[in-house]
C-alpha positions as CSV (number, residue, x, y, z in Angstrom):
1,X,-135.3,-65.9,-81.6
2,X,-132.8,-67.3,-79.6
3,X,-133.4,-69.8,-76.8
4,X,-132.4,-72.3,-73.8
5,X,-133.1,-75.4,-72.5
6,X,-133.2,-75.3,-69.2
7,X,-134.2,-78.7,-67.2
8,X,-137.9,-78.3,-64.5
9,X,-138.2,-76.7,-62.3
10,X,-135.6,-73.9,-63.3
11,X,-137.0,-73.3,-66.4
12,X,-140.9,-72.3,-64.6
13,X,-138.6,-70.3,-62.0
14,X,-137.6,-68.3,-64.6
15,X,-140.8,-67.7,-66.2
16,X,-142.1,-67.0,-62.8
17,X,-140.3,-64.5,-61.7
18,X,-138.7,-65.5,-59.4
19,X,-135.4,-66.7,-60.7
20,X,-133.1,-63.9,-62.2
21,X,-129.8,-65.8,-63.3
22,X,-129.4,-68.7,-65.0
23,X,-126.2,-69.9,-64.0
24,X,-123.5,-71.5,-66.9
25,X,-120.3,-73.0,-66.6
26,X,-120.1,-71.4,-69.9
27,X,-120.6,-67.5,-70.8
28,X,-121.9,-66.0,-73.6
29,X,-121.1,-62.6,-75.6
30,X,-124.9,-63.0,-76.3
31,X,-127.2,-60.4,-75.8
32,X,-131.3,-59.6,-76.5
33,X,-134.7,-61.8,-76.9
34,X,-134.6,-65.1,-75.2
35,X,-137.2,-68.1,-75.3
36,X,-136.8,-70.2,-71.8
37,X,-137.6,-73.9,-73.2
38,X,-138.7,-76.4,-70.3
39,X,-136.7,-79.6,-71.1
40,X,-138.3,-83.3,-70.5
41,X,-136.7,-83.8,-67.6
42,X,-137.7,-83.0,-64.5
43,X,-135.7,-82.9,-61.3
44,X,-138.4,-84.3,-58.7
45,X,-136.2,-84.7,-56.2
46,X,-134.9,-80.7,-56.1
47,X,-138.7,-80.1,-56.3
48,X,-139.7,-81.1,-52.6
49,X,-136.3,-79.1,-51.2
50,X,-136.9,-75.9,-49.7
51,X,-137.1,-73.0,-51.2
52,X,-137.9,-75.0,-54.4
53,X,-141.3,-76.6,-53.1
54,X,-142.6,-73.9,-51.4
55,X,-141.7,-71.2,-54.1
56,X,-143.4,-73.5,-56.8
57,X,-146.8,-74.4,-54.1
58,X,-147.2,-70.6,-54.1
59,X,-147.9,-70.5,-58.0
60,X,-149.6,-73.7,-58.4
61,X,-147.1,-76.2,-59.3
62,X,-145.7,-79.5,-58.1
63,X,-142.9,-82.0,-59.8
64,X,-146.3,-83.4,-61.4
65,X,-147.6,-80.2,-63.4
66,X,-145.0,-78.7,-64.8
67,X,-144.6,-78.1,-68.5
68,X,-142.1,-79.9,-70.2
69,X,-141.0,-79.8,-73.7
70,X,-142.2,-76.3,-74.4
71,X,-141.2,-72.8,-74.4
72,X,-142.5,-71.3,-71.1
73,X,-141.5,-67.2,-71.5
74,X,-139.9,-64.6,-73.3
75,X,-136.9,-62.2,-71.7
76,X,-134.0,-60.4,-72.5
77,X,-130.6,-61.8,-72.5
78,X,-129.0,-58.4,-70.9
79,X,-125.9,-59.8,-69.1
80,X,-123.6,-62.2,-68.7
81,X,-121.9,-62.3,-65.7
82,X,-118.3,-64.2,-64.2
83,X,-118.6,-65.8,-60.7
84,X,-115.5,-64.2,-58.6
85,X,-116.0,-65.7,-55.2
86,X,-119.4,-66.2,-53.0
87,X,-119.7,-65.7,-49.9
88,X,-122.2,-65.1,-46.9
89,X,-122.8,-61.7,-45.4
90,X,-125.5,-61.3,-42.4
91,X,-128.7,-62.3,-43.7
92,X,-127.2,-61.4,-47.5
93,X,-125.7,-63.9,-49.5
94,X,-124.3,-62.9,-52.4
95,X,-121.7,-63.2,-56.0
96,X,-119.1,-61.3,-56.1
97,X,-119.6,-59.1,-59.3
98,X,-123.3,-60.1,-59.8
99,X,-126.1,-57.4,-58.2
100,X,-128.8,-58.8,-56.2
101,X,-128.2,-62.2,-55.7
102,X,-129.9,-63.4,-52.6
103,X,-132.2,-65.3,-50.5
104,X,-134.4,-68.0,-53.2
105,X,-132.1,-66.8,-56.2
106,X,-128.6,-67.5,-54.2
107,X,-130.5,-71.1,-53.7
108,X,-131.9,-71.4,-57.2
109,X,-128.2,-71.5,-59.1
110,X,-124.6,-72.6,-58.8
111,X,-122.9,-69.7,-57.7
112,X,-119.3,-71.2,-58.1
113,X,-116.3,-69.2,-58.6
114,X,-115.5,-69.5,-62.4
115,X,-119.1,-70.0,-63.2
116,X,-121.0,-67.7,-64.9
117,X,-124.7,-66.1,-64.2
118,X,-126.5,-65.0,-67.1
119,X,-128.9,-62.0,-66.2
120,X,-132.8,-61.9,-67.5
121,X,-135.0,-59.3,-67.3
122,X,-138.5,-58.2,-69.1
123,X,-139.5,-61.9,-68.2
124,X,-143.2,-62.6,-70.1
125,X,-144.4,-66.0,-69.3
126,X,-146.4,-67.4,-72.3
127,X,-148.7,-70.0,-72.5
128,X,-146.1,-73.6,-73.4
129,X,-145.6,-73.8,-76.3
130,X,-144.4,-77.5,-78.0
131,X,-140.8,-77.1,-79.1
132,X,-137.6,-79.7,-78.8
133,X,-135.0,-78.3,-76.9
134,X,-131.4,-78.2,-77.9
135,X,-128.1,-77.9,-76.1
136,X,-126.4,-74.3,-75.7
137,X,-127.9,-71.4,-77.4
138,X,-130.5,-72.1,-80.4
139,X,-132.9,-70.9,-83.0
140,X,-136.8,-70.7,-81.7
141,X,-138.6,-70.2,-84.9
142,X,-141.5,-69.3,-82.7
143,X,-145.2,-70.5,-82.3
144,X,-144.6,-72.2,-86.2
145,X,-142.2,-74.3,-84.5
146,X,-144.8,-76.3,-82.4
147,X,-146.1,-78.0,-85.6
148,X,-142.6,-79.6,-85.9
149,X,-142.5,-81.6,-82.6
């Protein structure tokens, strides 16, 4: 299965629910199974920003409990899409070209024109499992893989 590394607290955002794109400054032709790997690093700072701390209180978390250095969910690659332009609308922000980006989500990416956001759905958090991470796409072998870290 394929999989990213994505650095706390995005990573837990994903598997939560309640982030939808990961954004890239690179895209990817890519499409299907994902594993969302939790990287060692933790941004602490981002965690006590808004929406970030309040999103991550309402699950449970904090920059102290977070997994790191395991594979947090499953989801489905199912589109990659450019950044045109962003802008603010009302009480909508929004990507130009990407559907429903708004509110925590506009907040939890870099929606920069020339960016790219790659689209999850069927998210299925798992319980963490041990893995080293890896830059750009790459190979989970799975649960087997957690008796190679």
């Amino acid at each position: 299965m394929k999989a990213i590394t994505l650095h706390q607290p995005w990573a837990t955002l994903i598997a939560l629910g309640e982030k939808r794109f990961e954004t890239r400054s690179w895209a990817t032709k890519y499409r299907g199974p994902i594993a969302i790997h939790a990287a060692k690093k933790v941004d602490k700072e981002i965690c006590q920003q808004e929406p970030f701390r309040s999103v991550l209180a309402k699950h449970g978390y904090t920059a102290d409990n977070l997994p790191t250095g395991a594979v947090v969910a499953k989801c489905q690659l199912v589109d990659c899409h450019q950044i045109i332009s962003t802008g603010y609308d009302a009480a909508t922000l929004y990507a130009v070209g990407i559907p429903k980006v708004r509110d925590n989500e506009f907040a939890f990416g870099w929606y920069k024109a020339g960016r790219y956001a790659w689209e999850m759905a069927d998210v299925k958090p798992i319980d963490p499992v041990p893995a080293k991470g890896q830059q750009g796409l790459w190979n989970w072998g799975g649960e087997r893989d957690a008796s190679r870290t």
